[in-house]
C-alpha positions as a Markdown table, in Angstrom:
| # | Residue | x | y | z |
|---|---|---|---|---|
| 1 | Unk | 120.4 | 55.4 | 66.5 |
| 2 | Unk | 120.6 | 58.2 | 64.0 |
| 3 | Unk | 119.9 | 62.0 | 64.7 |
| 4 | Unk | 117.1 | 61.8 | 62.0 |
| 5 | Unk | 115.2 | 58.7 | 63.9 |
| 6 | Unk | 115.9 | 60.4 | 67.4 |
| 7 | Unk | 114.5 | 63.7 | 65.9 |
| 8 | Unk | 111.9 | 61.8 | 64.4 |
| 9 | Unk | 111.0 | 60.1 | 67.8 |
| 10 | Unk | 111.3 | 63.6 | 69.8 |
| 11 | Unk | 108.8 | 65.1 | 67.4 |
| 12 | Unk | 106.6 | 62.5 | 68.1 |
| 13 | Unk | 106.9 | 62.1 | 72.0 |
| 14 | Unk | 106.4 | 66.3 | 71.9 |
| 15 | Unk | 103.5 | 66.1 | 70.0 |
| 16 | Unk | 102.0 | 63.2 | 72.5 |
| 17 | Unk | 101.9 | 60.9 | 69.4 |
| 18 | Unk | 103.8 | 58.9 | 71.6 |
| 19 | Unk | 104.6 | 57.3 | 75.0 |
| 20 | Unk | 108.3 | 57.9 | 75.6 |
| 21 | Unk | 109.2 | 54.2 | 76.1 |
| 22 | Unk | 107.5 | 54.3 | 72.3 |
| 23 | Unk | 109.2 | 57.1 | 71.1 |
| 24 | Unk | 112.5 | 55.5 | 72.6 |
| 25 | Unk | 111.6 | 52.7 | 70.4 |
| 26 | Unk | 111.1 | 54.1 | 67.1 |
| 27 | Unk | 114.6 | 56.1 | 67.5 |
| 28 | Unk | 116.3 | 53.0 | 68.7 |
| 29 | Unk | 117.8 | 54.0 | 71.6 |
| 30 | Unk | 116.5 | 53.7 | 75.8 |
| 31 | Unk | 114.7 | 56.3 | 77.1 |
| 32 | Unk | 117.3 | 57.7 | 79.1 |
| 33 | Unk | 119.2 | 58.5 | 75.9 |
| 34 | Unk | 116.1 | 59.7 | 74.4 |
| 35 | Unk | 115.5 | 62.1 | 77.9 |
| 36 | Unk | 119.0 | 63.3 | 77.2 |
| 37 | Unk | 118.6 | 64.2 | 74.0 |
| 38 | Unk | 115.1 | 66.0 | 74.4 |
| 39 | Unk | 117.0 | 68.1 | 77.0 |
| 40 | Unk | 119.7 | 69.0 | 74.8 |
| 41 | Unk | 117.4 | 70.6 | 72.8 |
| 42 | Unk | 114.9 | 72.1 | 74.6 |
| 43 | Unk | 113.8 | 75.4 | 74.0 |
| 44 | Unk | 116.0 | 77.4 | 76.7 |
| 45 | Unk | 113.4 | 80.2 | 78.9 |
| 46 | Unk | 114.9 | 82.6 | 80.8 |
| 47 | Unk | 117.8 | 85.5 | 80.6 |
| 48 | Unk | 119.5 | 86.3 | 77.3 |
| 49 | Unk | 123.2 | 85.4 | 76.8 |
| 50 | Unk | 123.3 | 89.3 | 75.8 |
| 51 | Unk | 121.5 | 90.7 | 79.0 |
């Protein structure tokens, strides 16, 4: 699992190209890891650190 496959595979799974189980696939790692990753870079909504 490489952070270029794993982006690779998040891009695709955002875009619906892919199923996650799929997209966990092409970035060779489970789709828990996958999950994890997605969260830890998801856009963040909500208050500003500077508010």
């Amino acid at each position: 699992m490489t952070s270029k496959s794993v982006a690779t595979a998040l891009t695709l799974y955002r875009a619906r190209t892919l199923t996650l189980e799929q997209a966990a696939t092409v970035g060779g790692c489970s789709t828990a890891q996958l999950e994890e990753s997605a969260r830890a870079f998801a856009p963040t909504t909500g208050s500003h650190a500077d508010d």
